[in-house]
N, C-alpha and C positions, 0 to 999 in steps of 0.2 A: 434615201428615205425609206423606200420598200425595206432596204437591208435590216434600219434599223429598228423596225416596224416587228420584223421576222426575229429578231435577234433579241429583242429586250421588250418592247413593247405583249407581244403574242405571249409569250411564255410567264411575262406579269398578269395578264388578263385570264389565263388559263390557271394559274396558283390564285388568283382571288374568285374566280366561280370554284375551286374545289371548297375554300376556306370557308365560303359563302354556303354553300352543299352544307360541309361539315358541320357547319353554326347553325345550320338554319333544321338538317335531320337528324343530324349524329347527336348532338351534347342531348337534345329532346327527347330522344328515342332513349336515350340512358334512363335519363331522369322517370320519362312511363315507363321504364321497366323494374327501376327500383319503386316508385309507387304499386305496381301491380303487386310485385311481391310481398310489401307490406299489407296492399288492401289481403291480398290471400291471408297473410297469416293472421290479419285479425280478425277475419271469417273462420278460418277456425279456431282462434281461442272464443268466438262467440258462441260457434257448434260446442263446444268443451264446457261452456258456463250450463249453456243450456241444458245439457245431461247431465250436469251436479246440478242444477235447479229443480231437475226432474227427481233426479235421487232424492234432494234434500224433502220435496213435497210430497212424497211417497213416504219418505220416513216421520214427517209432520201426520200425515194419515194415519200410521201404523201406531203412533205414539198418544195417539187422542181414542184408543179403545183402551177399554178396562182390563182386557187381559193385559198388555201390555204394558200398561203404568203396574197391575200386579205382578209381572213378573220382573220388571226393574226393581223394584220394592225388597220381595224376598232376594235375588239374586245380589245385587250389588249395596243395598241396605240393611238386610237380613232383619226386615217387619216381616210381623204373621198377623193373621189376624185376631182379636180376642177370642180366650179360649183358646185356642194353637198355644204347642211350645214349639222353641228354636230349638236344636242341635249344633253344639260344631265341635268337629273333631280336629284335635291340635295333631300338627306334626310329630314323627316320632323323636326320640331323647334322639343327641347325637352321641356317638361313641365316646369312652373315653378319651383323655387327651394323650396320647404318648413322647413323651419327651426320651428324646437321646443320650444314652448313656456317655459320650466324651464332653470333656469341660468345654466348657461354663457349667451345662448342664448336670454331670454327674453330681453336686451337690443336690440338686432340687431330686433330682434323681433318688438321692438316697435319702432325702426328708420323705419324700412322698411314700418309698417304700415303709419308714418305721412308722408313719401315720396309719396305714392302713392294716399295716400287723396288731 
């Protein structure tokens, strides 16, 4: 009876306290640690909102003074005010076009030349 005690009983009792162990801290301890990592991250996408909320309400500030609504105006709308004139300077011409003296092209080639003689 001891034999069978030591032989099959002991060694089934010692695999269900590990299994018990493992169930009871091992899957657990998984599971809080993928939570922890997520609460992390989404304490910092909250830190990240937070400083584009700051940015955005600094730019709401900066955007409710008059120089600044006048300078979106002239810069991105080109208003002046009565009395003012605008300017704008156009880019310059582009070069000629040069076309390739071997065919296809040698015909436009030599229309273009008797056009401009």
């Amino acid at each position: 009876m001891k034999r069978l005690f030591f032989d099959f009983v002991a060694p089934l009792l010692v695999a269900l306290v590990i299994f018990a162990g493992l169930f009871a801290f091992a899957f657990p301890s998984a599971v809080w640690l993928d939570q922890r990592a997520e609460a992390q991250e989404g304490e910092q996408e909250m830190l990240e909102l937070r400083v584009e909320s700051e940015l955005l309400r600094a730019d709401i500030a900066r955007l409710q003074t008059a120089g600044e609504v006048e300078r979106i105006a002239r810069e991105d709308f080109n208003l002046v005010f009565p009395g003012e004139e605008a300017y704008a300077l156009l880019p310059a011409p582009e070069g000629p076009v040069t076309v390739p003296t071997s065919w296809p092209f040698a015909v436009i080639h030599d229309q273009a030349n008797r056009s401009t003689n």
